[in-house]
C-alpha atoms as an extended CHARMM CRD file, in Angstrom:
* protein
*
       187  EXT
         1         1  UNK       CA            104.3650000000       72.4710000000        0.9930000000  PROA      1               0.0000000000
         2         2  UNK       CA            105.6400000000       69.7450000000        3.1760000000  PROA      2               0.0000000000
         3         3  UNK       CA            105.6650000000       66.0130000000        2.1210000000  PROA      3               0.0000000000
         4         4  UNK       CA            105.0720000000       63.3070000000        4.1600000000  PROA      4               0.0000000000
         5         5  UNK       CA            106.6890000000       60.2200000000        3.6680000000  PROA      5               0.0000000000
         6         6  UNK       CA            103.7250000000       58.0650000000        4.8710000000  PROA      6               0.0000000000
         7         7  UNK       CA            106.0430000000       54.2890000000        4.3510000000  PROA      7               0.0000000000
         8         8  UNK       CA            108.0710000000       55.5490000000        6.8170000000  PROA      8               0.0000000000
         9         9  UNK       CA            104.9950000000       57.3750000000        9.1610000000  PROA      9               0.0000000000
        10        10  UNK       CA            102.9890000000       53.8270000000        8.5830000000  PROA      10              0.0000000000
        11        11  UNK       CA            105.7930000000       51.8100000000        9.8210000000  PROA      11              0.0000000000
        12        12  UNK       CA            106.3010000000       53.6270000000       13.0470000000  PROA      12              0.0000000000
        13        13  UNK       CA            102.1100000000       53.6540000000       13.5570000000  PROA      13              0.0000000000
        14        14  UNK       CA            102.9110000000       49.7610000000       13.7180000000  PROA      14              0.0000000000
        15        15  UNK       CA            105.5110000000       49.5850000000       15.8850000000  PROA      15              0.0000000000
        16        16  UNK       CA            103.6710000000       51.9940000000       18.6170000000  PROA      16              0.0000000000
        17        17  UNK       CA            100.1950000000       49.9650000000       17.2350000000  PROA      17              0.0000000000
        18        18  UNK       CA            102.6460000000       46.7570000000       18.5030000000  PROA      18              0.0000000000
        19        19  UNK       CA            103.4070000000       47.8510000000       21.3750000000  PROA      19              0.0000000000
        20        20  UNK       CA             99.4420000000       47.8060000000       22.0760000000  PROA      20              0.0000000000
        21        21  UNK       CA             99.1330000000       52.1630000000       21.5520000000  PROA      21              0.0000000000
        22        22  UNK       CA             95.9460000000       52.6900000000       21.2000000000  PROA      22              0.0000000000
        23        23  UNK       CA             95.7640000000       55.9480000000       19.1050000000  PROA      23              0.0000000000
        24        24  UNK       CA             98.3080000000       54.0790000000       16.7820000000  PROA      24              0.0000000000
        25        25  UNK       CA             95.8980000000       51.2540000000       16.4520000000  PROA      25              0.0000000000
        26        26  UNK       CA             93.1160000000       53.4970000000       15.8380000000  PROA      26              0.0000000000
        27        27  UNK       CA             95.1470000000       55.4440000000       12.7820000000  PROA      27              0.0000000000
        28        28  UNK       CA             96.0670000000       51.6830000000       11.4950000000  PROA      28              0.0000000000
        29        29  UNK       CA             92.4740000000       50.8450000000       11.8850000000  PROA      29              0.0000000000
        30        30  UNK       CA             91.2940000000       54.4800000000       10.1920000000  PROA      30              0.0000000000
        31        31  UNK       CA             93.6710000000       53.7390000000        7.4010000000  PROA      31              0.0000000000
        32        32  UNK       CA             92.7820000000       50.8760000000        6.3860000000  PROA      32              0.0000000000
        33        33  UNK       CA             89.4470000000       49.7090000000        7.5030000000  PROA      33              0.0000000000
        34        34  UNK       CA             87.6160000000       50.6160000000        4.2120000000  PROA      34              0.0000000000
        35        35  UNK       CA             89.7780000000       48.4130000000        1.8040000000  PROA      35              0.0000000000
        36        36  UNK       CA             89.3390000000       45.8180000000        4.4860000000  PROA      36              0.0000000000
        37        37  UNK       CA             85.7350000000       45.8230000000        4.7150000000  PROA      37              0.0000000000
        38        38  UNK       CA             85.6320000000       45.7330000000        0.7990000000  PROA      38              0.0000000000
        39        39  UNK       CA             87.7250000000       42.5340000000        1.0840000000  PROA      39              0.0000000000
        40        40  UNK       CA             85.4200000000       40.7600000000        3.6460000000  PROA      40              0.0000000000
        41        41  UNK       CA             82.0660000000       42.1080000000        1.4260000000  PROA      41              0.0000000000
        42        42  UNK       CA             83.5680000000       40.5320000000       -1.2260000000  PROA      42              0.0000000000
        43        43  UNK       CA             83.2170000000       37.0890000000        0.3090000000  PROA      43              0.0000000000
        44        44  UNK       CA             80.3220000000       38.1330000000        2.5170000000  PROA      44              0.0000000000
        45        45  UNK       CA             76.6000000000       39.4310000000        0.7810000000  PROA      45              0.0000000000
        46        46  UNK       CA             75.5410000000       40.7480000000        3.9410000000  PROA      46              0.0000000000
        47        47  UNK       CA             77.5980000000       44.2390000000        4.5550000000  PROA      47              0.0000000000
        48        48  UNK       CA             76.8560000000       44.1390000000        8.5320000000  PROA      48              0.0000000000
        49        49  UNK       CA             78.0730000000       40.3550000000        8.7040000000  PROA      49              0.0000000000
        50        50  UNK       CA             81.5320000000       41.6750000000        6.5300000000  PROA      50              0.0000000000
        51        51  UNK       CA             81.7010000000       44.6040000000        9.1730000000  PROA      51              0.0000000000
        52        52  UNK       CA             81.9100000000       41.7810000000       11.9160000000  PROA      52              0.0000000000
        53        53  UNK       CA             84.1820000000       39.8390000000        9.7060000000  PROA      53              0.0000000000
        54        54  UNK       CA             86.5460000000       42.4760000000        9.1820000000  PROA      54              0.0000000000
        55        55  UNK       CA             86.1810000000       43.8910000000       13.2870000000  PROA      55              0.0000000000
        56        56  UNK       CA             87.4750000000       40.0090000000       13.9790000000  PROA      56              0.0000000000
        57        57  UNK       CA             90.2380000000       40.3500000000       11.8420000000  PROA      57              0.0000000000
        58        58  UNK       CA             91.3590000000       43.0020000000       13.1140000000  PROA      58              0.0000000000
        59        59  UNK       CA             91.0890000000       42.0430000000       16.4780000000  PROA      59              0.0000000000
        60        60  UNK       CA             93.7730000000       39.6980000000       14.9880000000  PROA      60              0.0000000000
        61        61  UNK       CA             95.6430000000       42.0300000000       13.1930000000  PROA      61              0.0000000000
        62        62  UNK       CA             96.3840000000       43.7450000000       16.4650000000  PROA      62              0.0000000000
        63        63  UNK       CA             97.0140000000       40.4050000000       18.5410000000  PROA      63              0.0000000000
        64        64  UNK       CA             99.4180000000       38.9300000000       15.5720000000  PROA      64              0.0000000000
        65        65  UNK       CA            100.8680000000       42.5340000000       14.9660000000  PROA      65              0.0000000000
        66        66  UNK       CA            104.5260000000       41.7440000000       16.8470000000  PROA      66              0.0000000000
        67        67  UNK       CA            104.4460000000       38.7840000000       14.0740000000  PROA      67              0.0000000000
        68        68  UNK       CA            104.6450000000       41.0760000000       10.9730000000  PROA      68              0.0000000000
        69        69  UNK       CA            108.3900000000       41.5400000000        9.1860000000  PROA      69              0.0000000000
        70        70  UNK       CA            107.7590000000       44.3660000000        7.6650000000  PROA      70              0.0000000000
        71        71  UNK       CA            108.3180000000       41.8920000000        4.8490000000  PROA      71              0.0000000000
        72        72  UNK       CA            106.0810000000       42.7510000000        1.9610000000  PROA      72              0.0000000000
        73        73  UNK       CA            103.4720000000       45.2340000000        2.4300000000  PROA      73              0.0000000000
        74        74  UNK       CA            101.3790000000       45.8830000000        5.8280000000  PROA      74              0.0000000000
        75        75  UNK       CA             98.0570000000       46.0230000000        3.3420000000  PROA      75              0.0000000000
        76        76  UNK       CA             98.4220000000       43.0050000000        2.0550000000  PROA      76              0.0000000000
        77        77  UNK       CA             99.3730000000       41.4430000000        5.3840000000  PROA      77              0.0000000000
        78        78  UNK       CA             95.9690000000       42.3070000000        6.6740000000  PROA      78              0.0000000000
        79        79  UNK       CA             94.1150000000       41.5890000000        3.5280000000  PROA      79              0.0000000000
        80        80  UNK       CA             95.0620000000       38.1970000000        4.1380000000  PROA      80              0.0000000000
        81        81  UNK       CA             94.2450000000       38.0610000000        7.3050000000  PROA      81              0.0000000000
        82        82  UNK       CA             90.9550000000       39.6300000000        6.5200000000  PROA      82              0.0000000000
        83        83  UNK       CA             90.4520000000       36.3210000000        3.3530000000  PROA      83              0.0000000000
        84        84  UNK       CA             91.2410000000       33.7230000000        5.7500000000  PROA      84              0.0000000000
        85        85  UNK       CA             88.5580000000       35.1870000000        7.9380000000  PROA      85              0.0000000000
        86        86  UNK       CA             85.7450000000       35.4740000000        5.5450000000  PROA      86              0.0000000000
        87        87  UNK       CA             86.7770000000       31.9420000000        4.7380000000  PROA      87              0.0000000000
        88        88  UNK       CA             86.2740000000       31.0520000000        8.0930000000  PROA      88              0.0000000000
        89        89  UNK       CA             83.4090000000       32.6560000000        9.1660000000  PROA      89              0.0000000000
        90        90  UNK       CA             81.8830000000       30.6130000000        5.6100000000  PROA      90              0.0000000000
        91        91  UNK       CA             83.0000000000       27.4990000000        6.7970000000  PROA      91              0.0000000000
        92        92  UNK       CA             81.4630000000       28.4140000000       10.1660000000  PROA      92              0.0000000000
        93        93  UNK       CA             78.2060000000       29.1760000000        8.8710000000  PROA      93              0.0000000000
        94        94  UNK       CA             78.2750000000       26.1800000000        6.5090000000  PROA      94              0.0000000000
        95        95  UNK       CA             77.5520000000       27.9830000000        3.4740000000  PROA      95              0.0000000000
        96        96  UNK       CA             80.4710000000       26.5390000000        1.4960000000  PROA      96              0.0000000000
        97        97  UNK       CA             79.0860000000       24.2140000000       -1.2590000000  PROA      97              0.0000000000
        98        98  UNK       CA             81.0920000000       23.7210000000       -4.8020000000  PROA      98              0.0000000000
        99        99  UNK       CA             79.8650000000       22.2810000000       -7.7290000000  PROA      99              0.0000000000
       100       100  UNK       CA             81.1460000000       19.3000000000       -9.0280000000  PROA      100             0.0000000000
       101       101  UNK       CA             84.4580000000       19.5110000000      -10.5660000000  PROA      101             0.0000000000
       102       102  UNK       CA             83.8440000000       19.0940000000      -14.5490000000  PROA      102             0.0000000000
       103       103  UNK       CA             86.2570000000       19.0270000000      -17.0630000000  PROA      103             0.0000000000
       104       104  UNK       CA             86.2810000000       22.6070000000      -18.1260000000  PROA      104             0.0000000000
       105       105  UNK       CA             87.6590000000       24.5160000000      -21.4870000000  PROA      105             0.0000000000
       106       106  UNK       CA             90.6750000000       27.4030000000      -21.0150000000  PROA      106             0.0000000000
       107       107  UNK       CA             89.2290000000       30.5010000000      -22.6350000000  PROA      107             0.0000000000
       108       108  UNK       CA             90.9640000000       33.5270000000      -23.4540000000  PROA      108             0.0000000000
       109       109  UNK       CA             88.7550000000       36.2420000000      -21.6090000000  PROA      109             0.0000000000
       110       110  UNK       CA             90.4820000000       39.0940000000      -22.9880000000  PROA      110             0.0000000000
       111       111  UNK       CA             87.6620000000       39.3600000000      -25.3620000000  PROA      111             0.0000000000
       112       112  UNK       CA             85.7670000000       41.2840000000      -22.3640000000  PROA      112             0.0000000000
       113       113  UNK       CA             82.2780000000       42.4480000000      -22.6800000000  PROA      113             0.0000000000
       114       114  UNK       CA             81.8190000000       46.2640000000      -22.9470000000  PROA      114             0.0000000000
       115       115  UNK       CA             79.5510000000       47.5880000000      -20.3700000000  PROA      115             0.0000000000
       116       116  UNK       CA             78.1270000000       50.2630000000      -18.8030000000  PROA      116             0.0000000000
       117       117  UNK       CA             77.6820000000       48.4040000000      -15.8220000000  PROA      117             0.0000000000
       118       118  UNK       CA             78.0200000000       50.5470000000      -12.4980000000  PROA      118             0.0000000000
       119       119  UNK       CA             80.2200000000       49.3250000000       -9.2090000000  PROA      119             0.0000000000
       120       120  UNK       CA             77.1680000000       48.7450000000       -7.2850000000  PROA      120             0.0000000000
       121       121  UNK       CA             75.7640000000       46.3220000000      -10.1360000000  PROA      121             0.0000000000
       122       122  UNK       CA             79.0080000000       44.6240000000      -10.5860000000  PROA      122             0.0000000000
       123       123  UNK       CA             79.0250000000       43.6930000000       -6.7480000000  PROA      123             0.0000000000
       124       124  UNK       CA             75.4330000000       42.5020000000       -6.7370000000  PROA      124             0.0000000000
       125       125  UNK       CA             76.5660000000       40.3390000000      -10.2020000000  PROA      125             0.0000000000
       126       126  UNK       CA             79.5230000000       38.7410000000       -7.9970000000  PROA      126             0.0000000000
       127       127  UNK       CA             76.7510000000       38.4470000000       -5.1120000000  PROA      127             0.0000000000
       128       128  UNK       CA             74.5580000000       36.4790000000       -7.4300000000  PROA      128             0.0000000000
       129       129  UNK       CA             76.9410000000       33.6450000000       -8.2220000000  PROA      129             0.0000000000
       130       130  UNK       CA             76.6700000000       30.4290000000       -5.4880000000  PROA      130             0.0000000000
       131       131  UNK       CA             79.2840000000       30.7450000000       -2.5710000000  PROA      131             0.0000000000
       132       132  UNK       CA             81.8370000000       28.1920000000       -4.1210000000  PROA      132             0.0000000000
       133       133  UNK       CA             81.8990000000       29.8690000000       -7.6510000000  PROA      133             0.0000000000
       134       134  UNK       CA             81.9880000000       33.8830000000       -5.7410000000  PROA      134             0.0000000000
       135       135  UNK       CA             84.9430000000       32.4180000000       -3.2850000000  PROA      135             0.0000000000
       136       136  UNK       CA             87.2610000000       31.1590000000       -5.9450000000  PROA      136             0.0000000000
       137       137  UNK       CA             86.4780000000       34.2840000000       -8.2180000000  PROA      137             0.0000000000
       138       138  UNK       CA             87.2400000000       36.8850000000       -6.2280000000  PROA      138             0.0000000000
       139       139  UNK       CA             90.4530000000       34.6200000000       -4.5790000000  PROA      139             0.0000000000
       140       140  UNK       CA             91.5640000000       34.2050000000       -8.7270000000  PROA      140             0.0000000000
       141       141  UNK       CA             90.2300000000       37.4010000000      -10.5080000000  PROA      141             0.0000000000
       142       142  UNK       CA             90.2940000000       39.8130000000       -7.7350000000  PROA      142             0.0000000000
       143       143  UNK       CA             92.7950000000       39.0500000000       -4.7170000000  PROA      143             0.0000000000
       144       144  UNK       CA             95.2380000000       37.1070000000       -7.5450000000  PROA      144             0.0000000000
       145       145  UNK       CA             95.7450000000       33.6710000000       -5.6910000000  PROA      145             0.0000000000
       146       146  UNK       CA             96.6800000000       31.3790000000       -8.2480000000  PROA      146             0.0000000000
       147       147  UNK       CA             95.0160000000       28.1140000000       -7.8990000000  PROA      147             0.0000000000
       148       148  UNK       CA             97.2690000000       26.1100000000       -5.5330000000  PROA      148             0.0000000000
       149       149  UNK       CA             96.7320000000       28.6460000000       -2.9120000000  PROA      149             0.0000000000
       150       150  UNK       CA             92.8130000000       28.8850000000       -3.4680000000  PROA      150             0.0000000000
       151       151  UNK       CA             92.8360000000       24.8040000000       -3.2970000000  PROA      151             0.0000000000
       152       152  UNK       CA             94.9260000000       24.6940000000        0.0360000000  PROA      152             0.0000000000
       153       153  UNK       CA             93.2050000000       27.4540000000        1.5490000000  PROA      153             0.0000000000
       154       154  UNK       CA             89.5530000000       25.8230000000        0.7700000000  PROA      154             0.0000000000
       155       155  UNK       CA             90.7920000000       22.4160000000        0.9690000000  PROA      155             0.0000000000
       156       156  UNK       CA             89.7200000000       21.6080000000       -2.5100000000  PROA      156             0.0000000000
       157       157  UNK       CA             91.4470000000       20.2520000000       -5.4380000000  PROA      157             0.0000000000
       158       158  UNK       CA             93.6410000000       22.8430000000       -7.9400000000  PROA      158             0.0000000000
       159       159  UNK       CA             91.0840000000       20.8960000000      -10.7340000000  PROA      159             0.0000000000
       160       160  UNK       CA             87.9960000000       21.9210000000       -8.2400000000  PROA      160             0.0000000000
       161       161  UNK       CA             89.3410000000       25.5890000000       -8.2460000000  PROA      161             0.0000000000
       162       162  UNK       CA             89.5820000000       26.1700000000      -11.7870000000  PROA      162             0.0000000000
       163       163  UNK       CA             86.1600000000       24.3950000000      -12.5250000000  PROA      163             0.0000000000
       164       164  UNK       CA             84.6500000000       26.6900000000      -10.3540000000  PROA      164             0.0000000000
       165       165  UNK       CA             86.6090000000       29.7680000000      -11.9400000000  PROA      165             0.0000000000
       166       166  UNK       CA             85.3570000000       28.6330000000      -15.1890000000  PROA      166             0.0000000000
       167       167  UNK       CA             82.1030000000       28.3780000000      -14.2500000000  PROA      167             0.0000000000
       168       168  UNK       CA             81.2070000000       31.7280000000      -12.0830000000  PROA      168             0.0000000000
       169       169  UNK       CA             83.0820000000       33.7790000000      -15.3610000000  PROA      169             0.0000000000
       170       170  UNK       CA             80.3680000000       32.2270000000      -17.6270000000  PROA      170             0.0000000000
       171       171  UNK       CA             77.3670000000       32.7130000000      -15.0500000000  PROA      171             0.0000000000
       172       172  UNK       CA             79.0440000000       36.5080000000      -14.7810000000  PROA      172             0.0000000000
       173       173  UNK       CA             79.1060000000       37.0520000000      -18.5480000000  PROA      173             0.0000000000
       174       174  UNK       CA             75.7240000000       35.6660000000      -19.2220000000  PROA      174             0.0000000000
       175       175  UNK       CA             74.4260000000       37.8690000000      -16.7240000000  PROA      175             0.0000000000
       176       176  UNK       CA             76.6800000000       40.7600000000      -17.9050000000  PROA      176             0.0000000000
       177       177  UNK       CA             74.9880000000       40.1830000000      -20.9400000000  PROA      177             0.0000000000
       178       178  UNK       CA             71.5040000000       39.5200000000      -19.4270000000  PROA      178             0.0000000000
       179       179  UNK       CA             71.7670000000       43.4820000000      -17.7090000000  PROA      179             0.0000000000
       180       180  UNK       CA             72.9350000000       45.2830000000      -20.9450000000  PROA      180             0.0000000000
       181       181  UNK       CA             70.0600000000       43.7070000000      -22.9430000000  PROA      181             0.0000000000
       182       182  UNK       CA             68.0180000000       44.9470000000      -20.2090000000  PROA      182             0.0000000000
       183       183  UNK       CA             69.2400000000       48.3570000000      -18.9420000000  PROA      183             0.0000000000
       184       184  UNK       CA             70.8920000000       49.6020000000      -22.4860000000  PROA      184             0.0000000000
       185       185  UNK       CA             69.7020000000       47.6700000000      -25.4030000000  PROA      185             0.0000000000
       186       186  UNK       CA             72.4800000000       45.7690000000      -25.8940000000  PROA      186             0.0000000000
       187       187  UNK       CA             74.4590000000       42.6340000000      -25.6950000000  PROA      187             0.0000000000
């Protein structure tokens, strides 16, 4: 059995896919296209406008490739590329609206609610919650920005940020709870 080292295989895919090789664009695009389109539906309900998203970023993925250090991983490269494009394409559409910052209690969440909730359900849960509450959750909980980052990429305050945190994880666990009392019976 033969093992492929696929570090070393992905780094030479972008330094043909650099070079504007087409077929080594492809395989980049092949490779990672699925995570990618993940990332943009998590910022974007519809999954046709996250496919556009995510064919934009890529489009800059390719024209910025030459730019990347091979610093860090190539993934997360694009999957910030792919962020800063849902945000834009929000900001485009003018869909962005936050709720006003509010003082806000820390909570340990650790205390997580057991569920039997499915994928699908969780995505439609995170669909649910207004844009400004979904953007910062999935920026915090999901792609790990801390707060800092989230404010200077949204242009919002750190205190704005965590409001909003605060407030999508208790819309999320009433409805958590809301969907187990319905589908199983339980809270």
């Amino acid at each position: 059995m033969k093992v492929i080292q696929l570090h070393k295989n992905e780094t030479q895919l972008i330094q043909r896919a650099a070079k504007n090789n087409r077929e080594a664009q492809h395989v980049l695009y092949e490779l990672h296209s699925p995570k990618m389109l993940s990332v943009c539906r998590y910022y974007i309900k519809d999954v046709h406008q996250a496919e556009e998203v995510m064919l934009n970023g890529f489009f800059k993925v390719f024209k910025y490739l030459k730019t990347f250090k091979n610093e860090g991983s190539f993934e997360g490269w694009v999957r910030r590329i792919m962020v800063r494009e849902a945000i834009s394409y929000l900001r485009q559409k003018k869909t962005i609206e936050f709720a006003a910052e509010d003082e806000y209690i820390e909570r340990d969440y650790s205390n997580n609610i057991k569920s039997n909730i499915e994928v699908a359900e969780i995505q439609q849960l995170i669909d649910s919650l207004p844009e400004g509450y979904r953007m910062v959750f999935v920026m915090y909980a999901i792609e790990g920005y801390k707060h800092s980052e989230i404010a200077e990429l949204l242009n919002i305050s750190e205190g704005t940020s965590k409001s909003q945190l605060f407030k999508a994880r208790q819309m999320l666990q009433k409805n958590i709870k809301e969907l187990n009392k319905s589908n199983y019976g339980t809270n």
